[in-house]
C-alpha positions as CSV (number, residue, x, y, z in Angstrom):
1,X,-88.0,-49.3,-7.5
2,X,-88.5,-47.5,-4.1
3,X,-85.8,-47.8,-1.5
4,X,-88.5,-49.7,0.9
5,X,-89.4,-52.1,-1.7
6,X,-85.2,-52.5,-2.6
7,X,-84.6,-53.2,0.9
8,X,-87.8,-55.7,1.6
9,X,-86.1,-57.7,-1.9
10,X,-82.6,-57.8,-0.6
11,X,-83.7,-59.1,3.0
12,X,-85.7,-62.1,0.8
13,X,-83.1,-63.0,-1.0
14,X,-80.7,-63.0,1.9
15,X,-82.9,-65.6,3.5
16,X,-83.3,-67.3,0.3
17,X,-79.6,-67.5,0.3
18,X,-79.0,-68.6,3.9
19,X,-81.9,-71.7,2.8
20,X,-80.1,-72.3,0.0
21,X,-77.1,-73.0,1.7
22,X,-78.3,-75.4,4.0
23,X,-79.0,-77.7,1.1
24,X,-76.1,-79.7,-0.1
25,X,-75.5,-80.6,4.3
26,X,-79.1,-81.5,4.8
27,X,-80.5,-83.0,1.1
28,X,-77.7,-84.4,-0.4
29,X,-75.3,-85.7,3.1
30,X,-72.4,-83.6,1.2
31,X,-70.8,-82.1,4.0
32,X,-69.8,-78.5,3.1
33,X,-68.7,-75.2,4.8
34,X,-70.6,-73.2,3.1
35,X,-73.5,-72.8,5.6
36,X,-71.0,-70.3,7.5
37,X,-72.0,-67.8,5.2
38,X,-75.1,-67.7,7.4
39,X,-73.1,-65.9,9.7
40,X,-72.4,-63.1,7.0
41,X,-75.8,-63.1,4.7
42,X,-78.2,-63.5,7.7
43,X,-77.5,-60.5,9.9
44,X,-77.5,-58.0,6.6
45,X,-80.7,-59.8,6.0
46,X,-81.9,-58.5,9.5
47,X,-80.9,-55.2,8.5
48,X,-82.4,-54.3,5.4
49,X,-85.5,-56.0,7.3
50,X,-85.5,-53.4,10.0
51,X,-85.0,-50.7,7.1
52,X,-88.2,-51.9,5.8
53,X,-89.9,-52.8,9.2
54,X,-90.7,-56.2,8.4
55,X,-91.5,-58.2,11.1
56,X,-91.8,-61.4,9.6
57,X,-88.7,-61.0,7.7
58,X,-86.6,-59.9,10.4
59,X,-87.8,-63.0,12.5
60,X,-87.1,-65.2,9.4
61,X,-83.5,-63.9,9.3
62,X,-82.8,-64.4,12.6
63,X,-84.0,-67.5,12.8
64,X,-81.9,-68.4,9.2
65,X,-78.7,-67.0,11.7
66,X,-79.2,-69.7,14.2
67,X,-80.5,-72.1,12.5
68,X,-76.9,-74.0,12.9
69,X,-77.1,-73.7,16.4
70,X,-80.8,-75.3,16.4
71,X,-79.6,-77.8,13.5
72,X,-76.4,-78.7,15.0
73,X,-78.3,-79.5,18.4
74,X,-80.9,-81.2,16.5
75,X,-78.3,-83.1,15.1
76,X,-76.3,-84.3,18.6
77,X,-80.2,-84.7,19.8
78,X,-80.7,-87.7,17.6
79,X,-77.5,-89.0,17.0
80,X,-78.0,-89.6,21.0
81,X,-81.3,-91.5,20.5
82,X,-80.3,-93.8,17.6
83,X,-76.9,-94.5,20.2
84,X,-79.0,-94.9,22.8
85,X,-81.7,-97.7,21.2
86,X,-78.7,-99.3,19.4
């Protein structure tokens, strides 16, 4: 396996991973802190991406690191709006 094709695999599976972990919080209502590992997989993801120069994977990563600030908001956002109408 070449190092560019190593590196393009490892950057996948990181944001495979930080999906992943977004699953028991979003699917099944289990709250868990295991989505902080986002913090940790996603920017390695990023950098194996730029190893490879994969733009679409280095977006994808980034967006898999702040996808709890997006969520989180998203969150607050509707919580407002069923508040609001209740």
């Amino acid at each position: 396996m070449t190092k560019h094709k190593l590196f393009n695999t490892l950057s996948l599976l990181c944001l495979i991973t930080c999906i992943a972990l977004w699953i028991p919080n979003i699917i099944f209502q289990i709250p868990s802190g295991a989505h902080f590992n986002i913090f940790y997989i996603a920017p390695v993801g990023v950098l194996f991406a730029i190893f490879t120069k994969t733009k679409w994977l280095i977006i994808s990563n980034i967006v898999a690191f702040f996808s709890f600030f997006w969520l989180m908001t998203l969150g607050y956002i509707i919580a407002a709006i069923v508040d609001y109408f209740s």
